[in-house]
C-alpha positions as CSV (number, residue, x, y, z in Angstrom):
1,X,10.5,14.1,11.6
2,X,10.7,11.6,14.7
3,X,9.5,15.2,16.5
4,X,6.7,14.7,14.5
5,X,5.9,11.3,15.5
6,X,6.6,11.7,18.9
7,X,3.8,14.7,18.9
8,X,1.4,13.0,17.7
9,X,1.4,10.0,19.5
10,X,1.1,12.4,22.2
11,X,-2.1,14.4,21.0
12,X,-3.8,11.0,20.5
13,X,-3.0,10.1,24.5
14,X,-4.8,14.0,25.1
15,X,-7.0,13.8,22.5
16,X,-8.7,10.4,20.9
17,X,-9.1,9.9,17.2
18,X,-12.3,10.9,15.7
19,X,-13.8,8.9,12.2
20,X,-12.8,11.5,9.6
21,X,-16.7,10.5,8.2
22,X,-18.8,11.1,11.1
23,X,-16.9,12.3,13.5
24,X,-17.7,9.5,16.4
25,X,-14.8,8.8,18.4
26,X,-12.9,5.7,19.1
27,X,-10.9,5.6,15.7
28,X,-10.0,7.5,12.5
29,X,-12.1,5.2,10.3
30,X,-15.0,3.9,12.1
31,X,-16.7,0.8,10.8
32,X,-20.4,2.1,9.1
33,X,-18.0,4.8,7.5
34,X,-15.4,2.1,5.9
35,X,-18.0,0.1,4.4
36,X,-20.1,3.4,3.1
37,X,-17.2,4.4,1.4
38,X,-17.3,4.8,-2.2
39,X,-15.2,2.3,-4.2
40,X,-12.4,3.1,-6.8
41,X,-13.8,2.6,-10.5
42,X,-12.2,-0.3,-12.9
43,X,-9.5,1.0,-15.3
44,X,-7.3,0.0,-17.6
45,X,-4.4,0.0,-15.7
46,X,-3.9,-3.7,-13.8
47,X,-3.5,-1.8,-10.8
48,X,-6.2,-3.3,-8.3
49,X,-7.7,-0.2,-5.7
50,X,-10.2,-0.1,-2.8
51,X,-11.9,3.1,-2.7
52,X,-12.3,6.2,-4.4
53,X,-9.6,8.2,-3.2
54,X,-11.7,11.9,-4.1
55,X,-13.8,10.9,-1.0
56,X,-12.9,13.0,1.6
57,X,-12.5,10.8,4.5
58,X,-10.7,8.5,2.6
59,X,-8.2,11.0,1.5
60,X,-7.9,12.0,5.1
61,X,-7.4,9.3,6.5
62,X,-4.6,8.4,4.0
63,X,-3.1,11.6,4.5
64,X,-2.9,11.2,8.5
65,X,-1.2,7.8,8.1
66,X,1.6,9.3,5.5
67,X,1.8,12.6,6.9
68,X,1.2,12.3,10.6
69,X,2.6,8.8,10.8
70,X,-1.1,7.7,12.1
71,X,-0.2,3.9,11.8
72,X,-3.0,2.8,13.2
73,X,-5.0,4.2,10.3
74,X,-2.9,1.1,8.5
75,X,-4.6,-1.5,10.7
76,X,-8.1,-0.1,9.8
77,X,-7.5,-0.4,5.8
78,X,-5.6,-4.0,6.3
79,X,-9.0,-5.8,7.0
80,X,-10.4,-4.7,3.6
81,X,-7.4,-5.3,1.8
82,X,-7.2,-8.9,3.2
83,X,-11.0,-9.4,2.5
84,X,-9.9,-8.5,-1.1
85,X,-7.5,-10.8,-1.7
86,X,-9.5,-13.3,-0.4
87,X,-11.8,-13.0,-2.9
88,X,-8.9,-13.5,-5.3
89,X,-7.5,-16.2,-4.1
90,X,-11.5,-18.1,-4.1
91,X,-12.0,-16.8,-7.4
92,X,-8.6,-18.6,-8.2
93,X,-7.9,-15.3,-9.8
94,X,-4.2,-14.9,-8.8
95,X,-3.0,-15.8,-5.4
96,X,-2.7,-19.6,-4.6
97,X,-1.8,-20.1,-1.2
98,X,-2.0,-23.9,-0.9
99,X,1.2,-24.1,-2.9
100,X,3.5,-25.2,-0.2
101,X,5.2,-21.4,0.8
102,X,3.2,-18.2,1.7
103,X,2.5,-15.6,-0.8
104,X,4.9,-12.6,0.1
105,X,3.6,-9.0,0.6
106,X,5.4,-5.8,0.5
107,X,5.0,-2.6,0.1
108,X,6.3,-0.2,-2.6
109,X,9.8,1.1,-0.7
110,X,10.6,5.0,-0.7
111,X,14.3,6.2,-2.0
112,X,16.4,5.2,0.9
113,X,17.5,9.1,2.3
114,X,13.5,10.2,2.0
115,X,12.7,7.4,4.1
116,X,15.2,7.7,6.5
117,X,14.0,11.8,6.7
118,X,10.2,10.7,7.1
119,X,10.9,7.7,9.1
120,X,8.1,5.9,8.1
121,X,6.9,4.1,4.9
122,X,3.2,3.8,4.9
123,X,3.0,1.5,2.2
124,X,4.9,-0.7,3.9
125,X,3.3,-0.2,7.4
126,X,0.0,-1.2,5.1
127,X,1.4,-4.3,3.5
128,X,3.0,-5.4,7.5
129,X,-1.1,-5.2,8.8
130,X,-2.3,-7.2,5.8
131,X,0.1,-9.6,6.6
132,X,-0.7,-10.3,10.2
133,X,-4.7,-9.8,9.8
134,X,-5.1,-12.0,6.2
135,X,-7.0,-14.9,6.2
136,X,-4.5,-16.8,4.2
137,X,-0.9,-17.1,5.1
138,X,1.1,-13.7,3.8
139,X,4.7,-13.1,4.6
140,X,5.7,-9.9,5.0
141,X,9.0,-9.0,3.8
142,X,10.7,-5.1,3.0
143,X,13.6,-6.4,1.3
144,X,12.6,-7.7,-1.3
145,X,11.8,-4.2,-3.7
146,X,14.3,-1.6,-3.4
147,X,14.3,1.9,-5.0
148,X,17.4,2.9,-6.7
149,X,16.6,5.8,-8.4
150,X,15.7,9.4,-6.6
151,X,12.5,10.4,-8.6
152,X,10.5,13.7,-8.4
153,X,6.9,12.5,-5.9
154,X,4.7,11.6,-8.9
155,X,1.7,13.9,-7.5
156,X,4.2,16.7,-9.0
157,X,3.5,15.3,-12.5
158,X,0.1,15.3,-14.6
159,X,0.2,13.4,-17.4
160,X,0.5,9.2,-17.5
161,X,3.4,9.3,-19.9
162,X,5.0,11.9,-18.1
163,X,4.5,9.4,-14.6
164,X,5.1,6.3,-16.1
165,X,9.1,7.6,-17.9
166,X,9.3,9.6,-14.4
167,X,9.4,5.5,-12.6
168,X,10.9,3.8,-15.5
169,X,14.1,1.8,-14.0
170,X,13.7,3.2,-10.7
171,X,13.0,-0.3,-8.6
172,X,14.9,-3.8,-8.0
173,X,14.7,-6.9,-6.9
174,X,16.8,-6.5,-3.6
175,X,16.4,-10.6,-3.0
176,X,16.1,-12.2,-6.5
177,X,16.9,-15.7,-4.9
178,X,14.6,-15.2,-1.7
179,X,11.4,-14.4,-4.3
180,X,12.6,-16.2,-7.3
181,X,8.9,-18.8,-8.2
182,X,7.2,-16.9,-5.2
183,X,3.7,-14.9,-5.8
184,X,4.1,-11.9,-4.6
185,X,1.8,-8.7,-3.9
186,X,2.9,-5.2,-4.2
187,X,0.7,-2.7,-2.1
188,X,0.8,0.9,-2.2
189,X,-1.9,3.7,-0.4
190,X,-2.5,5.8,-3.8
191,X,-2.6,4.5,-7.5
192,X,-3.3,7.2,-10.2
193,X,-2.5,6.1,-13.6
194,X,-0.5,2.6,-11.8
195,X,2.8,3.9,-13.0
196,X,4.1,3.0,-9.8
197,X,3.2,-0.2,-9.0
198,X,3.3,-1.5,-12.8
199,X,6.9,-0.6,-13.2
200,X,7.5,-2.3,-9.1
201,X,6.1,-5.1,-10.4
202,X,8.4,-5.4,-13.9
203,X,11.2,-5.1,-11.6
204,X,10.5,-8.0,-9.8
205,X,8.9,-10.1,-12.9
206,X,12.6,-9.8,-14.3
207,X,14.3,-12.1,-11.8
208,X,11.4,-14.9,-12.2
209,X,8.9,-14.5,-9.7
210,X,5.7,-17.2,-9.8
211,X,3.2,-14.2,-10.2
212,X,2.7,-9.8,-9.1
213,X,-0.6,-8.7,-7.7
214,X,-0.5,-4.6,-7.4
215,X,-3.1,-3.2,-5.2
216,X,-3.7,-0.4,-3.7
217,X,-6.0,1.1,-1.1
218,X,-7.4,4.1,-3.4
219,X,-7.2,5.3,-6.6
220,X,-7.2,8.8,-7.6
C-alpha cells in the first residue's frame, strides 16, 4: 500500500492533476467546478452532507483521495466544509466557539489493522484540513473515536437496517476525560443512510460530551 502512495505522488511530479469536471489543469477540483456542483438533498437522517455524491466528479474525486491517497483532494473539500459550519455556528445552530475551548473535529477512524494496510484514513486527513483552514478555532484530534469492532465496508450492504445493526457497538470514546463537556464534530467523505456517523456519534454522547455534529462531504 505505501507502494501505492509512493506511485502516485510520483505520477503527479510527471503528470499534474486535472479537475475531474472540466478537465483544466492545476488541481483535481478546480474552483467553477466545486461551486457547480450539485448539493446532497435534506433527509431524515441528522447526518449533515455537501454534495450529491452520484455527480461524477464528485465521486471521483472522493475516490482518488481514499483510493489513491490523493490528500490534496482533502484540502479542496476542507474550505467548503469550514464555510459550512460557519453557517452553523452564525445560525447558532450547534457549534459555539466562544465558549472558552475549541470545538474538536475528527474523523470517523477505520478498524485499526485496515488502516494500518491502507495507510491512510481519508476521513481523518478531511477532518485535519478543516481544522487548519476553519474560520473558527477547530482542534483536530484522532484519538478521541476508536473502532473496536471489525465490520464488513458498509457499501457491501443494501438495506438501512441491515447498515445500521452492521455499526451497532462498533465505536468508543478512546479519551472520555479529554472530550467529556466538549462539542465535537464527526466528519466522514460518504453518508448513505448515516449509519455510520449516527452510531460514532452515540458512542461519544455516552461519556458526556457538550454536543455531536456529523457531516459529511457527500451523500449517496
Amino acid at each position: 500500500m505505501w507502494l501505492s502512495m509512493f506511485i502516485h505522488s510520483l505520477l503527479n511530479l510527471i503528470l499534474p492533476a486535472r479537475c475531474f469536471g472540466c478537465g483544466s489543469g492545476g488541481d483535481y477540483l478546480c474552483t467553477a467546478c466545486l461551486q457547480a456542483a450539485p448539493t446532497a438533498e435534506i433527509d431524515d437522517t441528522g447526518v449533515e452532507a455537501l454534495f450529491d455524491y452520484r455527480h461524477p466528479p464528485i465521486q471521483r474525486a472522493i475516490w482518488a483521495l481514499k483510493y489513491r491517497h490523493a490528500s490534496s483532494i482533502a484540502d479542496i473539500f476542507a474550505g467548503a466544509l469550514g464555510a459550512r459550519l460557519l453557517d452553523e455556528v452564525a445560525d447558532e445552530r450547534w457549534v459555539r466557539p466562544g465558549r472558552g475551548t475549541p470545538v474538536i473535529i475528527t474523523g470517523v477512524p477505520l478498524w485499526p489493522a485496515r488502516e494500518r494496510w491502507r495507510g491512510f484514513n481519508q476521513a481523518a486527513a478531511l477532518a485535519k484540513s478543516v481544522a487548519k483552514k476553519s474560520p473558527f478555532p477547530l482542534e483536530f484530534r484522532s484519538d478521541i473515536l476508536i473502532k473496536i469492532k471489525n465490520t464488513p465496508p458498509q457499501v457491501s450492504l443494501n438495506s438501512r437496517a441491515t447498515r445500521q445493526k452492521n455499526v451497532r457497538g462498533a465505536f468508543a470514546a478512546g479519551r472520555p476525560a479529554a472530550v467529556a463537556g466538549r462539542d465535537i464534530i464527526v466528519l466522514d467523505d460518504v453518508t448513505t443512510t448515516g449509519a455510520t456517523l449516527t452510531e460514532a456519534g452515540r458512542a461519544l454522547g455516552a461519556v458526556g460530551v457538550g454536543s455531536v455534529f456529523t457531516i459529511a462531504v457527500a451523500r449517496g
